[in-house]
Structure formats: C-alpha cells, structure tokens
C-alpha positions in Angstrom: 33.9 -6.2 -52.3 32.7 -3.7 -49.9 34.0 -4.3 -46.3 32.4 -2.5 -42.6 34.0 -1.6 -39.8 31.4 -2.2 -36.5 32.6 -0.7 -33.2 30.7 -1.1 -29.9 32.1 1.0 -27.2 31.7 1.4 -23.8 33.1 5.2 -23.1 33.9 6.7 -19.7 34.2 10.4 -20.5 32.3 11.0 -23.4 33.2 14.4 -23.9 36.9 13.8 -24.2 36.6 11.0 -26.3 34.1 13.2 -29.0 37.1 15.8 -28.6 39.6 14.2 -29.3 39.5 10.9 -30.6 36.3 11.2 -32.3 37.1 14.4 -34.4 41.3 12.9 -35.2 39.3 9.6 -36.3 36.6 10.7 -38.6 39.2 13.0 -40.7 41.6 9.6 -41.1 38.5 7.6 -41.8 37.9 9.7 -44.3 41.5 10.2 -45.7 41.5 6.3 -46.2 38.1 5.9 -48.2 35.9 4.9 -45.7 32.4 6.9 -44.3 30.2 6.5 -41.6 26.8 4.6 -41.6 26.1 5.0 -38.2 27.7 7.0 -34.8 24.8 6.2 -32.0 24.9 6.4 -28.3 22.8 3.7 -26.4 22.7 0.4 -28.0 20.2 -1.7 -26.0 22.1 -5.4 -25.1 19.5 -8.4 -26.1 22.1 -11.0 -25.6 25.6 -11.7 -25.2 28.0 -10.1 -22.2 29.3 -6.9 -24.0 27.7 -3.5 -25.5 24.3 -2.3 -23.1 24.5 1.2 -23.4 27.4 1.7 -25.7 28.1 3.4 -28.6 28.1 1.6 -31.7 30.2 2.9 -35.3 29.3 1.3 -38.5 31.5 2.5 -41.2 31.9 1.4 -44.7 35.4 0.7 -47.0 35.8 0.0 -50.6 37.6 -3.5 -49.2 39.4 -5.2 -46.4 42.6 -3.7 -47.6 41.0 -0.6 -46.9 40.4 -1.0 -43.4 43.7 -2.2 -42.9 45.8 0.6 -44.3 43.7 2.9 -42.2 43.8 0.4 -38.9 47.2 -0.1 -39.2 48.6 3.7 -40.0 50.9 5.4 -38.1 48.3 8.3 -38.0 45.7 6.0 -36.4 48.0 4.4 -33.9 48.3 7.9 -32.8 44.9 8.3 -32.7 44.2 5.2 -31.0 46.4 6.4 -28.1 43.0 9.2 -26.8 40.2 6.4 -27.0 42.1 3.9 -25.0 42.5 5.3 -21.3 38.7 6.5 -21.6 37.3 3.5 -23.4 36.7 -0.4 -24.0 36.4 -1.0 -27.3 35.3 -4.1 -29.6 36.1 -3.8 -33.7 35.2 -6.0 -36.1 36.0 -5.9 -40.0 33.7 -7.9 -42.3 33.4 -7.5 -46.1 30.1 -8.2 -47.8 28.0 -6.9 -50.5 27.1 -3.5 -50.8 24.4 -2.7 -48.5 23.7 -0.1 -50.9 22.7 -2.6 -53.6 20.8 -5.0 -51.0 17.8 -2.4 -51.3 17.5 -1.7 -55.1 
C-alpha cells in the first residue's frame, strides 16, 4: 500500500535551506522511490499550536518500508544535518490507498 510523507516546517533562512538541504533531499527522495505531491510555502494555521506560515512537503512511497530506508539512510542523516540548525520540523508517515485511485 502506498505510504506519504507530510512535513510542516517552520524555516529560518529559507534560502539556505532550498540550497542545501532542499536540493541533497529531493535527489535521495528520489533515489529511494518516492516523488513529491506538494512543496508550498505559507500554510494558513486553522487549529492546533504548530505550522502558520510554514512550509508543508507531501510526498508519496510505494510503502512504509519505503520511507524508512530512505529516513533512516546514512545519506539522509547527512542530509538531515543542513535543515536542522535553520529549521523546526514535524514528519509524519502514513500509508493509505493511492490517492491516485481515490479520483478515478
């Protein structure tokens, strides 16, 4: 079953994020089956304590195991070491149906 990755993420120096981490973590998302859905700036908060403003990534992976390989890869963790002075991030990993088929 299809699994997606959802990121909300506040970021303090945008440019340096896109730079960096942005352009190291699209190629490894990519390397490990996944592709974007969405990359936005400027979610709008309607309830809840964490994401006015931020940027939100929705990605989707042929499965959980998937998202795992990639999360946990020594390639990643590398990666994950540019976002993390210059961001607060939330992730989430849930698998469900296609969204693909949800509209035929």
């Amino acid at each position: 079953m299809p699994a997606y990755m959802i990121v909300t993420c506040q970021i303090h120096d945008r440019e340096a994020f896109i730079a960096g981490y942005g352009a190291r973590a699209a190629a490894l998302v990519e390397q490990h089956g996944g592709r974007y859905l969405l990359r936005a700036p400027g979610a709008e908060l309607l309830e809840g304590d964490f994401g006015d403003g931020a940027s939100m990534v929705i990605s989707e992976w042929p499965d959980k195991d998937a998202v795992h390989r990639f999360w946990n890869s020594p390639e990643y963790a590398e990666a994950k070491k540019l976002r993390e002075p210059i961001s607060d991030c939330q992730v989430l990993v849930i698998e469900a149906p296609s969204l693909a088929d949800a509209f035929k």
